[in-house]
PDB file of N, CA, C and O in Angstrom, chain B, residues numbered from 101:
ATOM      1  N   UNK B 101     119.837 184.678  27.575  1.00  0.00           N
ATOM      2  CA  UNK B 101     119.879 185.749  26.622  1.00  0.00           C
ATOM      3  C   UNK B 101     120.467 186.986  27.287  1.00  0.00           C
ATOM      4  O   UNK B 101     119.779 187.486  28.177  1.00  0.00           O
ATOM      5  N   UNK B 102     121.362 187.422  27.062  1.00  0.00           N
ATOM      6  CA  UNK B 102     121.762 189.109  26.936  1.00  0.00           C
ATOM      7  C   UNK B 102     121.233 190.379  26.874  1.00  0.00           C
ATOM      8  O   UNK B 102     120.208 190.536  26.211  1.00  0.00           O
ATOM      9  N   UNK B 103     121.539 190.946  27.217  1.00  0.00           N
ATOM     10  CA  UNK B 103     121.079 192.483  27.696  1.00  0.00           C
ATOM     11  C   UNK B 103     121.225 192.837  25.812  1.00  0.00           C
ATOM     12  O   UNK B 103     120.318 193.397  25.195  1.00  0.00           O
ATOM     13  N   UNK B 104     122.242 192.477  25.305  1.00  0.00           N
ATOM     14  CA  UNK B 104     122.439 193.346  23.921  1.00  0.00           C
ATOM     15  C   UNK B 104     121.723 193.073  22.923  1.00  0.00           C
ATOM     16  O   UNK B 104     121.541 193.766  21.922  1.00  0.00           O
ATOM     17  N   UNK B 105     121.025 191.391  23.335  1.00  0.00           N
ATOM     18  CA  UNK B 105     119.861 190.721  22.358  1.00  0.00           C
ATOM     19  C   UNK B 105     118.529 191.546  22.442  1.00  0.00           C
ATOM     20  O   UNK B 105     117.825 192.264  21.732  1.00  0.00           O
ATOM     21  N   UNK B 106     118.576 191.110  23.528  1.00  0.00           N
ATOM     22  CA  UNK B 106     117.070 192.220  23.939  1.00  0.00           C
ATOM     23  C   UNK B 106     117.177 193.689  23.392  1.00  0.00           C
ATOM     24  O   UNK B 106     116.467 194.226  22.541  1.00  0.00           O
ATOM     25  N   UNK B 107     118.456 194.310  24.233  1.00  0.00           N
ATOM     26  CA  UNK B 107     118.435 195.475  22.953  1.00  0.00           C
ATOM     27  C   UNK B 107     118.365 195.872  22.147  1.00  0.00           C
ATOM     28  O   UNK B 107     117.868 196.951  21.826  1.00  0.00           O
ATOM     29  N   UNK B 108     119.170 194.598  21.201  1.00  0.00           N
ATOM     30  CA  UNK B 108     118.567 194.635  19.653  1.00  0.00           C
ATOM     31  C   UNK B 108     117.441 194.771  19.128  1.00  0.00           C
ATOM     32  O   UNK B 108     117.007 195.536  18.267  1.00  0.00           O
ATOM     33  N   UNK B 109     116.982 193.921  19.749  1.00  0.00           N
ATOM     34  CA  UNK B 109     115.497 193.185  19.487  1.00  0.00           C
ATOM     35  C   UNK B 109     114.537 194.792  19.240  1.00  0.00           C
ATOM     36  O   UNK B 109     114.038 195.283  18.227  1.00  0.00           O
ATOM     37  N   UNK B 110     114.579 195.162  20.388  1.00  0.00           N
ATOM     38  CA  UNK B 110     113.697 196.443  21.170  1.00  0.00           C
ATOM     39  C   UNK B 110     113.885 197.218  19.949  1.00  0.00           C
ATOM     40  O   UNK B 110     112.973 197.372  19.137  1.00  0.00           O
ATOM     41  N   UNK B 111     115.424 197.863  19.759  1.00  0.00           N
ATOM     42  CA  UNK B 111     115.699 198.795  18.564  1.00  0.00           C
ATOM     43  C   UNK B 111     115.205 198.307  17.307  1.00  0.00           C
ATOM     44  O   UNK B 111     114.935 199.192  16.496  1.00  0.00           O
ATOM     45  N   UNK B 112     115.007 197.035  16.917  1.00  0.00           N
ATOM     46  CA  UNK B 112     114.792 196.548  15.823  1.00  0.00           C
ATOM     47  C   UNK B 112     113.261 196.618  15.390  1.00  0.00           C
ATOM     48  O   UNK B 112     112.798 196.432  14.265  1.00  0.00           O
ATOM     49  N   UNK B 113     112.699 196.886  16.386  1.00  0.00           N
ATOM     50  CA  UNK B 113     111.304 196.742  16.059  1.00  0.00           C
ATOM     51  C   UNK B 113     110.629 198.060  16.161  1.00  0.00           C
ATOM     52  O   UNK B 113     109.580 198.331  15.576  1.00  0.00           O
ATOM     53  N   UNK B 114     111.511 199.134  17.195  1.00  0.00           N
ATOM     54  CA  UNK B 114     110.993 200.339  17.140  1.00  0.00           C
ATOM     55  C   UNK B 114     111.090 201.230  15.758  1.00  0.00           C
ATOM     56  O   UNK B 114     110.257 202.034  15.340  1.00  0.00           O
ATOM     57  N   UNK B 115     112.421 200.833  15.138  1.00  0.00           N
ATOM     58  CA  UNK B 115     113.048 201.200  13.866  1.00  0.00           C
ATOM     59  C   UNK B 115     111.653 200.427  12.984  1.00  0.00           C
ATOM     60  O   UNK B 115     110.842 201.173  12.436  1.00  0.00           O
ATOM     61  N   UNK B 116     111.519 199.302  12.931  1.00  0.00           N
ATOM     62  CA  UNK B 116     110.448 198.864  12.134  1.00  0.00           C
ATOM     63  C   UNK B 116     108.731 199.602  12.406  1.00  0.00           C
ATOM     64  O   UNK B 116     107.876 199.493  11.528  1.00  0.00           O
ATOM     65  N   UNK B 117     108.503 200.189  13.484  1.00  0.00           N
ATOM     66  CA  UNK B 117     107.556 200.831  13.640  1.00  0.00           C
ATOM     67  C   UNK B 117     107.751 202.215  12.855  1.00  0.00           C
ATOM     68  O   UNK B 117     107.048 202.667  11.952  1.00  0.00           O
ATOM     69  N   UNK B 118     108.879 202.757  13.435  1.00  0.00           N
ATOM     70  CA  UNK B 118     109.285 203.996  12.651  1.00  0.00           C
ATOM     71  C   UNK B 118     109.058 204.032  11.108  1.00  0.00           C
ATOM     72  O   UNK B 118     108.506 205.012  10.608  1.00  0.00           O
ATOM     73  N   UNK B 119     109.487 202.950  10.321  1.00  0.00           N
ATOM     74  CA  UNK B 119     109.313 202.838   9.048  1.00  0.00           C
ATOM     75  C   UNK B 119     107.789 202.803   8.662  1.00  0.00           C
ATOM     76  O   UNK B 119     107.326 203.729   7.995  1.00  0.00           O
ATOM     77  N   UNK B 120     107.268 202.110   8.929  1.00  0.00           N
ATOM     78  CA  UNK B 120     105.804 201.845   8.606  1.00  0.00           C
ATOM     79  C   UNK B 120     105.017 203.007   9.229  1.00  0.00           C
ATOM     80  O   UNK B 120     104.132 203.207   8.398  1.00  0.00           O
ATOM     81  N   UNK B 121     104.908 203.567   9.869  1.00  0.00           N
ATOM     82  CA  UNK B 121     104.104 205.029  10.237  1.00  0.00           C
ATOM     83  C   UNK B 121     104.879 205.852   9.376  1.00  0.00           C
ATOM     84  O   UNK B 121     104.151 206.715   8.884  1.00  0.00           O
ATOM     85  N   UNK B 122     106.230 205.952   8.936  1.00  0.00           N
ATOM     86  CA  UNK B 122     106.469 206.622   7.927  1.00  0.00           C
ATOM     87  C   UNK B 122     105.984 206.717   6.368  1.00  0.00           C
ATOM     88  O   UNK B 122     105.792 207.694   5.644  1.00  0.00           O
ATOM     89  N   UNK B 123     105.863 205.312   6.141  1.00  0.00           N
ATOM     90  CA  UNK B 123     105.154 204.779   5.137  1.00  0.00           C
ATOM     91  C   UNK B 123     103.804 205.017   5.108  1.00  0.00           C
ATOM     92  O   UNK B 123     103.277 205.058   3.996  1.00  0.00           O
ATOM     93  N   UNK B 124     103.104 205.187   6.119  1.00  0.00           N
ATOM     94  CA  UNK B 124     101.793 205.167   6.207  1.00  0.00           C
ATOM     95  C   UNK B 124     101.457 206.861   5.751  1.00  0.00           C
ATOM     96  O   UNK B 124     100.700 207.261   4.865  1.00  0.00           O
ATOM     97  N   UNK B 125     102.410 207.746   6.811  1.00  0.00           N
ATOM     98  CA  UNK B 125     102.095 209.192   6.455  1.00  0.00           C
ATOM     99  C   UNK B 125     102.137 209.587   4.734  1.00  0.00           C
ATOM    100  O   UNK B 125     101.350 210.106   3.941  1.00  0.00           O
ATOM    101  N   UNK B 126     103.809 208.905   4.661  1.00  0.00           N
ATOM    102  CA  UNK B 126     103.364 209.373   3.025  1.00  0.00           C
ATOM    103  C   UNK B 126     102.426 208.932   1.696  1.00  0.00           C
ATOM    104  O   UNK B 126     102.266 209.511   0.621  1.00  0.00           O
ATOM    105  N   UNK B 127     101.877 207.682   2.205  1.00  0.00           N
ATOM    106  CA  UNK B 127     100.764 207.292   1.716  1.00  0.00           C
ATOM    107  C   UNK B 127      99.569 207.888   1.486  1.00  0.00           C
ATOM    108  O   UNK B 127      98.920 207.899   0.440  1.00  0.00           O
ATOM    109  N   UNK B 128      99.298 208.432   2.642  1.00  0.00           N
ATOM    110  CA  UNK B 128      98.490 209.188   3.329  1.00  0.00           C
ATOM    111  C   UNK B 128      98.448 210.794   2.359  1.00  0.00           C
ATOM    112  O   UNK B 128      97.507 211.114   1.632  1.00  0.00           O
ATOM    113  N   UNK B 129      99.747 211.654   2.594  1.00  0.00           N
ATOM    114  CA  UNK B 129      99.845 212.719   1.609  1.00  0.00           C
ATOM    115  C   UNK B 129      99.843 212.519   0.267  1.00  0.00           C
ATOM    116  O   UNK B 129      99.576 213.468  -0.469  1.00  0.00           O
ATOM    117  N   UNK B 130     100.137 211.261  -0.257  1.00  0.00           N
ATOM    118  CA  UNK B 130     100.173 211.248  -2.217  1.00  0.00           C
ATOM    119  C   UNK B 130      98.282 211.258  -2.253  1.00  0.00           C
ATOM    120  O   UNK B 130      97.522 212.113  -2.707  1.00  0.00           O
ATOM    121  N   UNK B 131      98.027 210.113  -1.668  1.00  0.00           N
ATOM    122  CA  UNK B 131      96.541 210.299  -1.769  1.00  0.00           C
ATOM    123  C   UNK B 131      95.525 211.124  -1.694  1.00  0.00           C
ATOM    124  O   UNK B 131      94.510 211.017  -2.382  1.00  0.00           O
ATOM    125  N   UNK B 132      95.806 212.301  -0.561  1.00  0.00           N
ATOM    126  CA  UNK B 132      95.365 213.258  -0.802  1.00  0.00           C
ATOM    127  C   UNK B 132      95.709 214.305  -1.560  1.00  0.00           C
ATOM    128  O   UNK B 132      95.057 215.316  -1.298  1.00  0.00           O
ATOM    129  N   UNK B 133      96.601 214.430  -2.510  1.00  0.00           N
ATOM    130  CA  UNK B 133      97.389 214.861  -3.406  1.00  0.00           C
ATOM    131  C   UNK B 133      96.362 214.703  -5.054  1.00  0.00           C
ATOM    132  O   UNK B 133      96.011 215.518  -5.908  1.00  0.00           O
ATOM    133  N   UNK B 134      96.166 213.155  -4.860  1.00  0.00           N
ATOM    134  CA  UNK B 134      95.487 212.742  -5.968  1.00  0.00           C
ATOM    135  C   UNK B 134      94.047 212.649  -6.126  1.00  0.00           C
ATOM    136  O   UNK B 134      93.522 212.445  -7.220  1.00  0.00           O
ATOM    137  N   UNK B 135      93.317 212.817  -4.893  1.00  0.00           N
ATOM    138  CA  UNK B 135      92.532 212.570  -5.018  1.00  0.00           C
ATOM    139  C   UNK B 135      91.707 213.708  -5.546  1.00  0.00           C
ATOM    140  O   UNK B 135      92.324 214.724  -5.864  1.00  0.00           O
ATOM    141  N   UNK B 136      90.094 213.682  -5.720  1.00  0.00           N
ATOM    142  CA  UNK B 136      89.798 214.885  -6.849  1.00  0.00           C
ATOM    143  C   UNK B 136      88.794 215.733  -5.594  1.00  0.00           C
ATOM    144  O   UNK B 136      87.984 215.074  -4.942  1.00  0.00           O
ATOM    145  N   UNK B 137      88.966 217.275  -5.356  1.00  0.00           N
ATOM    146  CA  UNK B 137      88.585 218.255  -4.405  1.00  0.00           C
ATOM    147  C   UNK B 137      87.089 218.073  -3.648  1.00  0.00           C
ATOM    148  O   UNK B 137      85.980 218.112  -4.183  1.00  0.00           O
ATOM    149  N   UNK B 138      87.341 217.912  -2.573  1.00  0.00           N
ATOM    150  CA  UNK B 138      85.795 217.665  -1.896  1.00  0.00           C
ATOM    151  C   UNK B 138      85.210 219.312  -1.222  1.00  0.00           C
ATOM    152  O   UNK B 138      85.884 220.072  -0.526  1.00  0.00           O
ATOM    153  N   UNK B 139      84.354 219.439  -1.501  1.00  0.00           N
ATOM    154  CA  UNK B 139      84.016 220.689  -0.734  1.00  0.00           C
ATOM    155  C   UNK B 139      84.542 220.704   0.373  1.00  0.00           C
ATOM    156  O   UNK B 139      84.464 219.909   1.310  1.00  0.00           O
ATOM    157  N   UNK B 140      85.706 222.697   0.106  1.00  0.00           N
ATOM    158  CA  UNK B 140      85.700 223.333   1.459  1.00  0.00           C
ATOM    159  C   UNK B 140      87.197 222.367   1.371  1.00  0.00           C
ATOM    160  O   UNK B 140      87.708 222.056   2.447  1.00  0.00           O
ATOM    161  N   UNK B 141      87.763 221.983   0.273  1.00  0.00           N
ATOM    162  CA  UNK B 141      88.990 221.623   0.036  1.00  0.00           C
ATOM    163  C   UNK B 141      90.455 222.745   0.245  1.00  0.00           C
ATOM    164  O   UNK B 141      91.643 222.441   0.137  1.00  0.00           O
ATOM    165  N   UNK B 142      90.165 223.383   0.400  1.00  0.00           N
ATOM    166  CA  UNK B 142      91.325 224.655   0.339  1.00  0.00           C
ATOM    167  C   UNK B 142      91.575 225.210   2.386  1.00  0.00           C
ATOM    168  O   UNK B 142      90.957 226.095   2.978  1.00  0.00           O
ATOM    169  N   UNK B 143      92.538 224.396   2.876  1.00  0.00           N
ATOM    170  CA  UNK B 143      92.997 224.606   4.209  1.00  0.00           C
ATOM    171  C   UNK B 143      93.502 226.306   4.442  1.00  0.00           C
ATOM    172  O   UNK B 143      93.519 227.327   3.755  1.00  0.00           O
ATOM    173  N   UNK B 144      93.982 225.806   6.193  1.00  0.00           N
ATOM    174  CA  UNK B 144      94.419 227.036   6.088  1.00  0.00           C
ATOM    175  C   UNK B 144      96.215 227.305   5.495  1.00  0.00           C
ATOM    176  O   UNK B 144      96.884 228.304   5.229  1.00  0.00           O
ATOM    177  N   UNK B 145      96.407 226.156   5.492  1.00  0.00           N
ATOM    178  CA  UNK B 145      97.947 226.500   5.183  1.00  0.00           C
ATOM    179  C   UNK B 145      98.286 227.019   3.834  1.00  0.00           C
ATOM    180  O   UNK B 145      99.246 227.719   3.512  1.00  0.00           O
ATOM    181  N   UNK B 146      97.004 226.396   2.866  1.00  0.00           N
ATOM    182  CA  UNK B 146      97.412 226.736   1.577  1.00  0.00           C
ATOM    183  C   UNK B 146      96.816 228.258   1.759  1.00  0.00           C
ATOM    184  O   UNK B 146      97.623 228.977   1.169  1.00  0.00           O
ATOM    185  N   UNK B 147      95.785 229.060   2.300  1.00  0.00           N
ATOM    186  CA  UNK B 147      95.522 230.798   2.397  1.00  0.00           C
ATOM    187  C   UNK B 147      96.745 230.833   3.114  1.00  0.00           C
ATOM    188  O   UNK B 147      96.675 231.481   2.070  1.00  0.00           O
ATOM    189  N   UNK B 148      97.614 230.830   3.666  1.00  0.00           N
ATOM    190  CA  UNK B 148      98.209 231.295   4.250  1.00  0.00           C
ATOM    191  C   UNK B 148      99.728 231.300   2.790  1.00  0.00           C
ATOM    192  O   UNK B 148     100.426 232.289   2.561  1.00  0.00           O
ATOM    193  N   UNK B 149      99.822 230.290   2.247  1.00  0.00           N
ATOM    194  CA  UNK B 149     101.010 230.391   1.028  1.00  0.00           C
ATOM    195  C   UNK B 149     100.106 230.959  -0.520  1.00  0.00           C
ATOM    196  O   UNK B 149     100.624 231.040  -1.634  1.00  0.00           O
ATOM    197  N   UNK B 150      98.578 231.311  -0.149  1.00  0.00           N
ATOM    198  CA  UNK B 150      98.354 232.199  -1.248  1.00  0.00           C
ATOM    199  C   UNK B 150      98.594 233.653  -0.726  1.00  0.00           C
ATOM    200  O   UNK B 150      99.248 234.377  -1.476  1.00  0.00           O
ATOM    201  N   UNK B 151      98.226 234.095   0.265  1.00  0.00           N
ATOM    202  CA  UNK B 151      98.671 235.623   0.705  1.00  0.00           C
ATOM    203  C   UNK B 151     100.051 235.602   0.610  1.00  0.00           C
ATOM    204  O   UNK B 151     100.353 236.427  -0.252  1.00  0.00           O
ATOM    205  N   UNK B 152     101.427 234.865   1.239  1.00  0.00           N
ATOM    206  CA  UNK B 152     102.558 234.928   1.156  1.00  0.00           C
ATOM    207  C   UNK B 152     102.680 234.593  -0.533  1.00  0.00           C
ATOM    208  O   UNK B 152     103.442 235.470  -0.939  1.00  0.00           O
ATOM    209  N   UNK B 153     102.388 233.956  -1.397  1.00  0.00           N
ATOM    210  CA  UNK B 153     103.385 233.696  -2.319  1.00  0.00           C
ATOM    211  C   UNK B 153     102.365 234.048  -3.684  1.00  0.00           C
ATOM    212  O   UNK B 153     102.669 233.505  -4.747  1.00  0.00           O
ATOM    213  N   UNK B 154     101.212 234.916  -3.645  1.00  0.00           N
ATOM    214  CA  UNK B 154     100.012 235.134  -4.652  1.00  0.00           C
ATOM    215  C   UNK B 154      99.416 233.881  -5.091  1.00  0.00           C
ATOM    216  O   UNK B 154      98.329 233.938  -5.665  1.00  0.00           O
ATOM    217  N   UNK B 155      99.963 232.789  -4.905  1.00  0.00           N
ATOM    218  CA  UNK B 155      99.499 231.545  -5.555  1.00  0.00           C
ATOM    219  C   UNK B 155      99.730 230.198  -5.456  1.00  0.00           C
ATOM    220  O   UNK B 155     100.939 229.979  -5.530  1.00  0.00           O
ATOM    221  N   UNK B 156      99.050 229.168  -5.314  1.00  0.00           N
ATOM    222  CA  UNK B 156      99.246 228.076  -4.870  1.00  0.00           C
ATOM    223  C   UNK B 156     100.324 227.098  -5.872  1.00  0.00           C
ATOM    224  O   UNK B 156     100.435 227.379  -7.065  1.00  0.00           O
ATOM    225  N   UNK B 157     100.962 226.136  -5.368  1.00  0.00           N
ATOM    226  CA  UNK B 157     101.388 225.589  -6.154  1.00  0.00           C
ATOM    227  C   UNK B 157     100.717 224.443  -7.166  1.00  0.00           C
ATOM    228  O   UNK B 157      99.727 223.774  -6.869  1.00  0.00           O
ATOM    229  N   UNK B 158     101.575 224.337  -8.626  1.00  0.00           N
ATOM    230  CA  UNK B 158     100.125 223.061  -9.600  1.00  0.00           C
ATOM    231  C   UNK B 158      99.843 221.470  -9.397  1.00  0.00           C
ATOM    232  O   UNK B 158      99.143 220.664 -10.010  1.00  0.00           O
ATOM    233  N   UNK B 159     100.913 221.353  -7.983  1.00  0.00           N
ATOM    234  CA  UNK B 159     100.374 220.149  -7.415  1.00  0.00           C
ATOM    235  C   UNK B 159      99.993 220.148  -6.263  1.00  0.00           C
ATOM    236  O   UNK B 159     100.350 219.234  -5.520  1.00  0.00           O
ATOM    237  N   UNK B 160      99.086 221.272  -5.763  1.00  0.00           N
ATOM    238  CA  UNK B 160      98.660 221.479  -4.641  1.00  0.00           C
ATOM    239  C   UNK B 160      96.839 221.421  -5.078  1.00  0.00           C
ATOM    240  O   UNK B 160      95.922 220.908  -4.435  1.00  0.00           O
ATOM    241  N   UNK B 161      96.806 222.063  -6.235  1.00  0.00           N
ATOM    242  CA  UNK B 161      95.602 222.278  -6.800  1.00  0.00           C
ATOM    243  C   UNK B 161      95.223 221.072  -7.614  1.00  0.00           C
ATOM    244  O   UNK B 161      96.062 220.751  -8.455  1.00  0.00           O
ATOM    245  N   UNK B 162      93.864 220.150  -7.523  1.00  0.00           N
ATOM    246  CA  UNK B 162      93.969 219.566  -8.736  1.00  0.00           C
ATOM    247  C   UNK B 162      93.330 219.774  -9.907  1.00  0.00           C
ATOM    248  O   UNK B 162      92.584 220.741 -10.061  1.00  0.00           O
ATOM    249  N   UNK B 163      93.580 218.807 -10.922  1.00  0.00           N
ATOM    250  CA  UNK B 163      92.667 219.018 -11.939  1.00  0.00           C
ATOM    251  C   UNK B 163      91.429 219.527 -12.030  1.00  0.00           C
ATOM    252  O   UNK B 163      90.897 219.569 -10.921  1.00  0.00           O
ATOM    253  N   UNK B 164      90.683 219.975 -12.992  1.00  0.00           N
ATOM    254  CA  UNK B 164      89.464 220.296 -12.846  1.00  0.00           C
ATOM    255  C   UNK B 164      88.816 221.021 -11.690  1.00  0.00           C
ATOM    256  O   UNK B 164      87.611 221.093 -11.450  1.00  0.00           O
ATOM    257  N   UNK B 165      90.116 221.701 -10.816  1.00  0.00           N
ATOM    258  CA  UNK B 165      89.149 222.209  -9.576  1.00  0.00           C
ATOM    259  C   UNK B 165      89.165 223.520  -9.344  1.00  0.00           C
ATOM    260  O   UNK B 165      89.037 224.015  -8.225  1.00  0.00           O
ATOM    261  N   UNK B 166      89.338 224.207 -10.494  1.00  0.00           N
ATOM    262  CA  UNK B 166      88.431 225.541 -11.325  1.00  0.00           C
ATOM    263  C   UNK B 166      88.204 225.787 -12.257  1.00  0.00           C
ATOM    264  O   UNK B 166      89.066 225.786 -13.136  1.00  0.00           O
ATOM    265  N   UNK B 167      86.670 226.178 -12.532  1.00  0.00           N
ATOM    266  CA  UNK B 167      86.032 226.301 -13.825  1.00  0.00           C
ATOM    267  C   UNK B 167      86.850 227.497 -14.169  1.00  0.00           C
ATOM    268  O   UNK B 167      86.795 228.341 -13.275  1.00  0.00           O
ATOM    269  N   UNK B 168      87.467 227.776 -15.012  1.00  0.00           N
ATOM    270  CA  UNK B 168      88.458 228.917 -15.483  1.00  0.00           C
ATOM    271  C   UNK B 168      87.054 229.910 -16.403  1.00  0.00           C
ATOM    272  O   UNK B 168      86.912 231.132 -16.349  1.00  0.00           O
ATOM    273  N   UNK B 169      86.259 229.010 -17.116  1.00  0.00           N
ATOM    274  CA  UNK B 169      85.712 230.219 -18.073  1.00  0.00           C
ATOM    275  C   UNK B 169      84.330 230.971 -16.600  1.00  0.00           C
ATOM    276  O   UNK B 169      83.865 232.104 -16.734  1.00  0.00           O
ATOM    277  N   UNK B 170      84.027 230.259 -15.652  1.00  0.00           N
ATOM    278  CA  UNK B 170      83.286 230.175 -14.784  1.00  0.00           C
ATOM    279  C   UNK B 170      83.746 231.680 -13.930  1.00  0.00           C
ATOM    280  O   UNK B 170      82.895 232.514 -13.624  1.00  0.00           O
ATOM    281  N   UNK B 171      85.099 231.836 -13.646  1.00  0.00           N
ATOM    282  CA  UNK B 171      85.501 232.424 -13.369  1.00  0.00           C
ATOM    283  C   UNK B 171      85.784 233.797 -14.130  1.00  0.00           C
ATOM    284  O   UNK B 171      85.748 234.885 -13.554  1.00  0.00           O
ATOM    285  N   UNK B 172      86.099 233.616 -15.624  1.00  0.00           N
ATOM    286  CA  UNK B 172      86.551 234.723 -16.195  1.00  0.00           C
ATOM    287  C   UNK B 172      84.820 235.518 -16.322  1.00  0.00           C
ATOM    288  O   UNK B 172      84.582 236.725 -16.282  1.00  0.00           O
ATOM    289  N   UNK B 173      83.824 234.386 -16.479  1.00  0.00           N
ATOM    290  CA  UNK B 173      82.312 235.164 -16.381  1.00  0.00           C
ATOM    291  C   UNK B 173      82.279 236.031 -15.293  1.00  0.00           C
ATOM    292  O   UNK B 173      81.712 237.107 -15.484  1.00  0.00           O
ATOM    293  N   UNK B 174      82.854 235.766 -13.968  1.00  0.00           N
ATOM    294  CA  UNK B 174      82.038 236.171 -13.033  1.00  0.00           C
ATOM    295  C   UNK B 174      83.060 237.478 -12.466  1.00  0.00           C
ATOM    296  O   UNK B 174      82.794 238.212 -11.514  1.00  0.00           O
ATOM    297  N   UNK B 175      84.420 237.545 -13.421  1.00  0.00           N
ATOM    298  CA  UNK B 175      85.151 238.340 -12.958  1.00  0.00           C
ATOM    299  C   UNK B 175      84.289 240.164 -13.997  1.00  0.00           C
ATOM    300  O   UNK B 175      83.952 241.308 -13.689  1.00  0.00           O
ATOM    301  N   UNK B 176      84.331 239.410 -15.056  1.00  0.00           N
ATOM    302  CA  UNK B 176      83.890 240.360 -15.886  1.00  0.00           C
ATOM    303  C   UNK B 176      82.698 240.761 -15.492  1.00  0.00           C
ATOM    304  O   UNK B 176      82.579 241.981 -15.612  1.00  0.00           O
ATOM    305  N   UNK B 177      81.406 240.024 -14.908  1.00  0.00           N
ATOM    306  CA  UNK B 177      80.073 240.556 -14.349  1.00  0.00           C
ATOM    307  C   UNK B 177      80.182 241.306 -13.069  1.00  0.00           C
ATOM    308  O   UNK B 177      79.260 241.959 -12.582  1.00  0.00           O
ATOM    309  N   UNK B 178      81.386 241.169 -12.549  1.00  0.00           N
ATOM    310  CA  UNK B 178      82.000 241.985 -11.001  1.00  0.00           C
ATOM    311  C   UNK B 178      82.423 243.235 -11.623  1.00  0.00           C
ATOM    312  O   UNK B 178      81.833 244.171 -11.083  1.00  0.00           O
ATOM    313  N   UNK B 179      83.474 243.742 -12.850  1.00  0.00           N
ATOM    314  CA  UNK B 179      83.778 244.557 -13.333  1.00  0.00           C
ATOM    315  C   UNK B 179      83.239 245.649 -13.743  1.00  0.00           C
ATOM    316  O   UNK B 179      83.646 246.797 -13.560  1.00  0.00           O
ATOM    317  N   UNK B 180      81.969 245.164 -14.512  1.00  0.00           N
ATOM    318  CA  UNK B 180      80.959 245.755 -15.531  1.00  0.00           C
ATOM    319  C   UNK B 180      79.722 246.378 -14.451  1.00  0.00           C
ATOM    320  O   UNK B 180      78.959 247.317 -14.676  1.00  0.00           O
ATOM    321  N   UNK B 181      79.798 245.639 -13.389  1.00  0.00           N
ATOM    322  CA  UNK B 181      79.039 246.139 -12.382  1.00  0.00           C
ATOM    323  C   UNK B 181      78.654 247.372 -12.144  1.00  0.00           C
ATOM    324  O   UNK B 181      79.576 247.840 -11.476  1.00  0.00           O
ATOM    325  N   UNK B 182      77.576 248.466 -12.331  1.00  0.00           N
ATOM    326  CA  UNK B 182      77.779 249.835 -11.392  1.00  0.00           C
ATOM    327  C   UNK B 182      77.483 249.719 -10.519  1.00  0.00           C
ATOM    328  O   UNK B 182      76.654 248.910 -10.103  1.00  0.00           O
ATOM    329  N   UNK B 183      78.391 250.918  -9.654  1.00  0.00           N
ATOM    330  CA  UNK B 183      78.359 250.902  -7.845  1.00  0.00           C
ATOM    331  C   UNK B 183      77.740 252.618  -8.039  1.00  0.00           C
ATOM    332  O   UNK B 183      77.621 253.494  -8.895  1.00  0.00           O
ATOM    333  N   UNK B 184      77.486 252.363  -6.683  1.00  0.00           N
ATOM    334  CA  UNK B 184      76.411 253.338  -6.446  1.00  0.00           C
ATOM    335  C   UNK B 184      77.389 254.624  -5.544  1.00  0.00           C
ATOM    336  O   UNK B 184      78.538 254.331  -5.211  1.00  0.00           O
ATOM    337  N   UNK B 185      76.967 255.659  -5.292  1.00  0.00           N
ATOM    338  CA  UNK B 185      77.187 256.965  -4.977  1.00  0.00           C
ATOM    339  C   UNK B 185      77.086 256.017  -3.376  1.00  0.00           C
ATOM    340  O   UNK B 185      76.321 255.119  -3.023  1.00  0.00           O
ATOM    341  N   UNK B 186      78.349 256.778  -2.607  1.00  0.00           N
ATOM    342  CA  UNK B 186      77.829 256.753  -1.261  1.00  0.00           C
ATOM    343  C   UNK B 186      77.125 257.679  -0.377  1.00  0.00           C
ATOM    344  O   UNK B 186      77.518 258.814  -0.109  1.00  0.00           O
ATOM    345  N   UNK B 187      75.997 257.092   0.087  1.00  0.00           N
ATOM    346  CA  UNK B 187      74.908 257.659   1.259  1.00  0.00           C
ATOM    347  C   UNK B 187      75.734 258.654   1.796  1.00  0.00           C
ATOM    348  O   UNK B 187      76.886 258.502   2.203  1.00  0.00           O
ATOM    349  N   UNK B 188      74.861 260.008   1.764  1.00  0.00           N
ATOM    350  CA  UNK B 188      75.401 261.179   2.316  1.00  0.00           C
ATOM    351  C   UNK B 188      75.388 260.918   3.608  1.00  0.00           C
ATOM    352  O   UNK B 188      75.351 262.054   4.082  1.00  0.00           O
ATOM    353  N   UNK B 189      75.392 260.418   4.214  1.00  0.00           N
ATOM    354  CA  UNK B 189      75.519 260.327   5.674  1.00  0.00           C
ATOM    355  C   UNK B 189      76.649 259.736   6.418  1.00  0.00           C
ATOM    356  O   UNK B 189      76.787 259.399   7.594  1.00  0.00           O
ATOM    357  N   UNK B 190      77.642 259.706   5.077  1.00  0.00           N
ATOM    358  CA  UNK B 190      79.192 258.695   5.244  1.00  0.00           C
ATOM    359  C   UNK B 190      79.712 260.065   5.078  1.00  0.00           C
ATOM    360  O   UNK B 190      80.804 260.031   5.646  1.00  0.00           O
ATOM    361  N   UNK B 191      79.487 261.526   4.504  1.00  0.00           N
ATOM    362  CA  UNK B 191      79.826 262.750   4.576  1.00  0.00           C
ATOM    363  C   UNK B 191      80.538 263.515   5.637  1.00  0.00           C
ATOM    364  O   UNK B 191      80.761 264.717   5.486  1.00  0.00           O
TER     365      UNK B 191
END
């Protein structure tokens, strides 16, 4: 056998490794894509493209993984809130 068989060989299978860990990664990202939010779901990369871009993208977020009226309650009970005079001692 030949130096160029063996070479083949070698390239042929590293290329076939290459594929399948490729396959595997993107497997890997659809699934977590689809799957439905486990607590403490929100990384740092996505705070980092909500400060840069105000907002995440709608396939970054999934379904059901904010109560919207949950939110509009608790924005309005933050609003309606009174705040207090600050302690003269901040004077």
């Amino acid at each position: 056998m030949t130096a160029y068989y063996w070479l083949g060989a070698i390239l042929s299978i590293l290329a076939l490794a290459l594929l399948l860990a490729g396959g595997y990664m993107a497997m890997v990202r659809r699934r977590r894509l689809r799957t439905p939010p486990q607590k403490g779901w929100l990384t740092d990369d996505m705070v980092e493209q909500i400060i840069e871009h105000g907002r995440l993208s709608e396939r970054q977020v999934p379904d059901r993984a904010l109560d919207l009226e949950q939110i509009a309650k608790e924005e309005e009970r933050f609003w309606t809130e009174s705040w207090d005079d600050p302690d003269h001692y901040w004077d």
